[in-house]
N, C-alpha and C positions, 0 to 999 in steps of 0.2 A: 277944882278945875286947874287951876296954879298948879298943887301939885301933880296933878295928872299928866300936865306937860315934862313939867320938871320930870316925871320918870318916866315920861318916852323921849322926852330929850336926852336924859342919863344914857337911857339904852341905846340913844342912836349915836349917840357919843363913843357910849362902849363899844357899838360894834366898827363905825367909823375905826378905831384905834387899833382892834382885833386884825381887819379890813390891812393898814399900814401895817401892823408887824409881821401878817401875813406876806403882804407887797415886800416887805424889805428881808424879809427871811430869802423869798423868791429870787430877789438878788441877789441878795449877797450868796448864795447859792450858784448864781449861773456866775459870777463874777468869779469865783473861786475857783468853778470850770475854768472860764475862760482863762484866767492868769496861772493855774496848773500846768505844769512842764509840760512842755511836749512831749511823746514818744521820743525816744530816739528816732533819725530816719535810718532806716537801711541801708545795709552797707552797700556801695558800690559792687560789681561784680567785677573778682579780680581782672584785668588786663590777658586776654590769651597773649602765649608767649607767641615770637617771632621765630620762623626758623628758616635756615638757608637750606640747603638739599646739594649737593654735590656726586657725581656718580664717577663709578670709574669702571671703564670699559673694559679693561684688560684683567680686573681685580676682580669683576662681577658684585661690587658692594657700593652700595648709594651712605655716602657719609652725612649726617646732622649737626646743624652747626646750630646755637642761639646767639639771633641778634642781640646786643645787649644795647641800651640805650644811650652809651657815649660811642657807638659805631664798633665795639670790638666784638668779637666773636669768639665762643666758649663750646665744646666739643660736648654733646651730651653723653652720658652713659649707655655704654653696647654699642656708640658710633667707632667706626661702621658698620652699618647692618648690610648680611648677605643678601644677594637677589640672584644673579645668576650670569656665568660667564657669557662676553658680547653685549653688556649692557650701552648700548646708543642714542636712550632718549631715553627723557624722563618728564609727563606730561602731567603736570597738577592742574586739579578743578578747580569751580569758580570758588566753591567753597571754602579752599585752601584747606583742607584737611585729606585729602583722597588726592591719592598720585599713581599713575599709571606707568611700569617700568618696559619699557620694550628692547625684548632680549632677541640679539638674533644667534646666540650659540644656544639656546634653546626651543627657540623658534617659537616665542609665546609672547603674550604680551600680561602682565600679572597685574592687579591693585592691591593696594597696600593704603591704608588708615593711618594716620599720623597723631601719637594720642598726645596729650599735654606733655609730657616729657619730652618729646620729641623722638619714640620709639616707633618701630614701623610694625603694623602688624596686619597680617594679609587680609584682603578682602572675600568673606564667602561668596563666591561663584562669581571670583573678579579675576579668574584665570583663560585666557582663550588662548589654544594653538593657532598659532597660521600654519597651513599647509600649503606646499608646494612654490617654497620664497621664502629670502629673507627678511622675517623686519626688522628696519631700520628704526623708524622714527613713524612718532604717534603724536597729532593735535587732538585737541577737542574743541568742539562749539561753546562759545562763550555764553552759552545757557548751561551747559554741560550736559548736552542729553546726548548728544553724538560722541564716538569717540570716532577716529580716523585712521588708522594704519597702513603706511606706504612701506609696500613690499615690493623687494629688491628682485628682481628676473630679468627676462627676454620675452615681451615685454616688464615693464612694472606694473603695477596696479592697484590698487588702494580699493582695504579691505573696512567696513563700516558695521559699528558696533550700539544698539543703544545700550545708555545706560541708565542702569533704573539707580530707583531712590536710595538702596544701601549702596550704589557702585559695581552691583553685578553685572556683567556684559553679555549680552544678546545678539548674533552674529546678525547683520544685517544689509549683507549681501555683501557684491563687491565689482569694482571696476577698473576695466582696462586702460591704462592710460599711451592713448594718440601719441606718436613719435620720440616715448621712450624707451625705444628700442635696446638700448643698455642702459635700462633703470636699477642696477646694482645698487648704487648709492642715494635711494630719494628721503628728500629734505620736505615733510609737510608743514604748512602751516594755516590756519585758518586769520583772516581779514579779520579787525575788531569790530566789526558788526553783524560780524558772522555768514554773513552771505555767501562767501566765496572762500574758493582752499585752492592755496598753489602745492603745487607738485614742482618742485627741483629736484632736474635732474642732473645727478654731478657729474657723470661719465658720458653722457651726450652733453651739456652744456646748456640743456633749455629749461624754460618754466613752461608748464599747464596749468593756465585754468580753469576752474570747475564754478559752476554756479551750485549754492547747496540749498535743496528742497526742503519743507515741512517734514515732509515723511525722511530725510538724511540720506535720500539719492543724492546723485551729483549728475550734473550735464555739461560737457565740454564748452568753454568760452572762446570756439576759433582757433586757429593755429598757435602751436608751442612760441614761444617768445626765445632767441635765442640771448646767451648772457653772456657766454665768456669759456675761461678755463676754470671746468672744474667749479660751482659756482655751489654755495653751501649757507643756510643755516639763514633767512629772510629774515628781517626785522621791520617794524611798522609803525607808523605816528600813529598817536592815539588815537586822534582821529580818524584813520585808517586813507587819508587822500595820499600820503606816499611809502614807498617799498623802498628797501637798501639790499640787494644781495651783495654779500662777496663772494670775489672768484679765487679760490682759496693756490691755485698755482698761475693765476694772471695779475697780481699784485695790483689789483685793483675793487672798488664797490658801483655796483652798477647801480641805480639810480631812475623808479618809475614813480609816473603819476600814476593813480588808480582811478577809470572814469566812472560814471553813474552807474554804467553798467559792467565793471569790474573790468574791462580791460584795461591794460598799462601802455604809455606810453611813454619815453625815457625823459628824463629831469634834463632840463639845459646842464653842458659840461660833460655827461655822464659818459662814462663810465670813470669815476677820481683814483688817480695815483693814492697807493697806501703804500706800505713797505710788506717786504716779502712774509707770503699766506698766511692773509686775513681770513677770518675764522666768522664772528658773526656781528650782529650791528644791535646795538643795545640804544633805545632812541629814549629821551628825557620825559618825563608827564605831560610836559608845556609842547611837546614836537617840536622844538626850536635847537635841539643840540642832539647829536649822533655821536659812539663810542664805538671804534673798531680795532679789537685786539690783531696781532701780528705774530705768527707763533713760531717762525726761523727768525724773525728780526728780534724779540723780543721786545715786543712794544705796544704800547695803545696809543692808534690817532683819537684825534677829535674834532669835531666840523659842527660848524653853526647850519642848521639850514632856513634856506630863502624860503620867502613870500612861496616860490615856482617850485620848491623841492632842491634847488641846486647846493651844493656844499659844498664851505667855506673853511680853509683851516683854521683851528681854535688859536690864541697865544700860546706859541712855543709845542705844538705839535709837531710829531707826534713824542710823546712820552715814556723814556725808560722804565723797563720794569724791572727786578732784582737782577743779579747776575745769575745765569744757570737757568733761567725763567723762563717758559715757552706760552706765555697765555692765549688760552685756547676760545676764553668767555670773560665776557665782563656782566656787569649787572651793577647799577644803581640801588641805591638806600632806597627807604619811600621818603626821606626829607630832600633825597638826592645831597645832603652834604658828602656822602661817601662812595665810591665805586670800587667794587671788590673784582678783583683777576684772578682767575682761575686756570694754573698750567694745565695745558696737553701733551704737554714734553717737557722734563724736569731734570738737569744732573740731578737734584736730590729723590730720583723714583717715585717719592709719591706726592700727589698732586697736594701745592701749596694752593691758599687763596689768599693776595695781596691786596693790601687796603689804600688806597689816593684818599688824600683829600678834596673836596670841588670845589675850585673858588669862585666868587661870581660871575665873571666870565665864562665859566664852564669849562675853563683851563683845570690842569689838575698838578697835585702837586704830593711825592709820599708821605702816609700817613706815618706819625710816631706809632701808630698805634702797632702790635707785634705781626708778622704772617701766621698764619695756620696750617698744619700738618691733621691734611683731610682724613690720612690713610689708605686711601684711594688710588687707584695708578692708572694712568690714561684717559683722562676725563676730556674722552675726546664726543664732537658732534653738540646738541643741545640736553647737558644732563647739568645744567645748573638754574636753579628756581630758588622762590622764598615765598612765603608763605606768609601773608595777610597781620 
């Protein structure tokens, strides 16, 4: 009997033990998982490059610049690329890779692909004629499905394009625009909430606006708004509650609120003294500061704006720019420490872009950093962007 236990006690001993080295193999097994190197993780995806975009009107070539990340700017290879004589606008998607060139010595409006290197390369079935006018200048709807072309006539009237997913454009009717009777020169833009598209007219001196539909009709918003002399190139807080036109031969920026329902009514102050033919109005991320180039004075103001829209000059506004200088465009960094000027008129022919430093005030000051030789000649109207 004794022994009988004794060897079922052995056995249950032995398997108990079996049982344990079983158990501790199991561990130290997941243990050795667990404490095993990780994979590597995967690499980041490199950073898309930055590009600036520069066009020149007289040249018919859109130049390419890379942002570099101490603020200076490096000319890519092939830049400048041809587009085509009378180039006046140059309208990039939400996407920042697709940009839309509106020529009116050819009377089309083209897209163009922007590939990593920053080479332009056309868009299939991103070419549309306008007949019967010229275009000037093209926005798009901040979804990017609308494009908008304001064609220059007696009257003007603005030609509407969808565009689909590769950027090919679809003509999508078009409209007369109410008391621009000499709409030669119109200036479109679309509101950053998309709702609404002004029409500037330079050679009359009014705005119209449009209210914009689901389907990218437009409906007149009431009588033209009168601005000034000669009035060009509308600029927007972010938030889209104020407008800055300049009146490019009344050496002045005129100055709206935008209401609920997209009418404008003028900012306390407005219309501000600037120096002679201010060009366009470049407004900060935060909407608390404005930038307006001067292209016979050679200069850029700067203005704080109020709570109500009104504006303030910055310290030591307005600001020289080289000698020989006509800047025509300004444009902000996306850190905003830098603001790049862009001549319309140049003793040296072809269009420089000059780099300010922004100090916190929003005062500016020149950068060490060198100018650049765009290539370009006449980068007049809205043909400067940069790309995401």
């Amino acid at each position: 009997m004794t022994t009988s236990i004794s060897r079922r006690t052995g056995r249950r001993r032995g398997g108990i033990h079996k049982a344990r080295v079983a158990l501790a193999t199991v561990l130290l097994s997941s243990a050795s998982w667990t404490l095993s190197p990780a994979p590597p993780a995967a690499a980041a995806p490199a950073a898309q490059p930055q590009f600036m975009l520069v066009g020149g009107t007289a040249s018919g070539t859109i130049a390419v610049l890379r942002m570099n990340a101490d603020g200076s700017l490096t000319k890519v290879a092939g830049s400048p690329f041809d587009v085509d004589f009378g180039l006046f606008s140059v309208a990039l998607a939400p996407e920042s890779r697709t940009l839309y060139a509106t020529q009116a010595g050819t009377q089309q409006v083209t897209g163009y692909h922007i590939d990593d290197q920053g080479a332009l390369r056309p868009v299939p079935g991103g070419e549309a004629p306008i007949d019967g006018g010229l275009p000037i200048t093209s926005t798009l709807t901040p979804d990017g499905k609308w494009l908008y072309v304001g064609v220059g006539g007696f009257p003007g009237r603005i030609d509407a394009f969808a565009v689909g997913a590769s950027g090919a454009l679809t003509p999508a009717g078009s409209t007369p625009v109410p008391g621009a009777g000499l709409g030669m020169l119109p200036m479109l833009t679309t509101d950053p909430d998309g709702r609404f598209l002004r029409f500037t007219s330079a050679l009359d001196g009014n705005l119209t606006s449009f209210a914009i539909h689901a389907d990218g009709t437009l409906s007149p918003l009431g009588d033209s708004v009168p601005i000034g002399t000669l009035p060009v190139n509308p600029g927007y807080t972010p938030d889209g509650r104020f407008v800055y036109v300049s009146q490019e031969q009344g050496g002045a920026v005129s100055g709206f609120a935008i209401g609920a329902d997209g009418r404008l009514t003028p900012t306390p102050g407005s219309p501000y003294a600037v120096p002679a033919m201010p060009h366009n109005a470049e407004v900060s991320t935060d909407g608390r500061r404005v930038y307006i180039p001067s292209v016979a004075a050679g200069k850029v103001s700067g203005f704080a704006i109020g709570a109500d829209g009104a504006l303030t000059p910055l310290p030591g506004s307005p600001y020289n720019t080289p000698l020989g200088s006509g800047p025509g465009w300004v444009l902000l960094s996306d850190d905003e420490k830098h603001l790049y000027a862009a001549d319309v008129l140049t003793t040296n022919i072809t269009t420089r872009v000059h780099t300010y430093d922004v100090r916190a005030d929003g005062s500016l000051a020149p950068s060490s950093l060198p100018s650049v030789d765009t290539g370009t000649i006449l980068s007049d109207g809205p043909v400067m962007v940069k790309t995401k």
